[in-house]
C-alpha positions as CSV (number, residue, x, y, z in Angstrom):
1,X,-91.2,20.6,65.5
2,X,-88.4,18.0,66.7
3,X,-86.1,21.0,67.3
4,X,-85.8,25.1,68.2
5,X,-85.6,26.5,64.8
6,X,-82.6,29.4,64.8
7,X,-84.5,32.0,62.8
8,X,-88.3,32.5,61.3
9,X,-86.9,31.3,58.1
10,X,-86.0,28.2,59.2
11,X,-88.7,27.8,61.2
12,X,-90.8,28.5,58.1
13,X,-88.5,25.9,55.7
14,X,-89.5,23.2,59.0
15,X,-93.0,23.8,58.5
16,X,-93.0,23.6,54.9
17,X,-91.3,20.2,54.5
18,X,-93.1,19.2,57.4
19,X,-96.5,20.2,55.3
20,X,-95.0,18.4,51.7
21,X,-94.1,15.0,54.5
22,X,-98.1,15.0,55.2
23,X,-99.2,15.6,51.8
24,X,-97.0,13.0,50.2
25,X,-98.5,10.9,52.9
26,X,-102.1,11.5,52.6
27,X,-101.2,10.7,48.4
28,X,-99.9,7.6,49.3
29,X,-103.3,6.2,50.2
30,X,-104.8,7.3,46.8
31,X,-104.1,5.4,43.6
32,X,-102.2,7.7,40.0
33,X,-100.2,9.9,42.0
34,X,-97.2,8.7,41.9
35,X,-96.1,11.8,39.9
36,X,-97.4,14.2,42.1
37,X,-95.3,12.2,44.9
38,X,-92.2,12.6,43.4
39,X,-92.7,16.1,42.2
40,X,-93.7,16.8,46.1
41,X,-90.4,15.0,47.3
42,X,-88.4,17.0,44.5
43,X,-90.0,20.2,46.0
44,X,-89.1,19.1,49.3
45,X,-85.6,18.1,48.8
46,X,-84.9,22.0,47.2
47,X,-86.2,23.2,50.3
48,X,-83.7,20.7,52.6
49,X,-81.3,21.9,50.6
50,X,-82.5,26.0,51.4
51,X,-82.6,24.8,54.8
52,X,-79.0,23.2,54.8
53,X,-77.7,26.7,53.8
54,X,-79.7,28.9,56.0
55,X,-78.3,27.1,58.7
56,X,-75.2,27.4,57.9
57,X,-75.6,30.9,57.5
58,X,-76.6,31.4,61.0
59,X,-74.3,28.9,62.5
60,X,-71.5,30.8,60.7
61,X,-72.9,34.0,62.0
């Protein structure tokens, strides 16, 4: 992880994304799945956005 996560939810949201980032790599070196690419980055881009407001949450807290 690049950084301390502030709670085991974030800390679960960082490993998630960080699990979608290795998948949509390991895709990207077989041929049709472009679809599943972008529905991976679409997954992982709702989960930034979880991320986003959990932190605020606890930075607010």
């Amino acid at each position: 992880m690049s950084y301390e996560a502030g709670s085991k939810e974030c800390r679960h949201l960082i490993e998630a994304k960080e699990s979608l980032l290795l998948a949509m790599e390991s895709l990207s070196n077989i041929s049709s799945t472009d679809i599943l690419q972008i529905q991976i980055k679409e997954i992982y881009n709702k989960l930034e956005g979880l991320h986003d407001k959990r932190k605020k949450i606890e930075f607010n807290s």
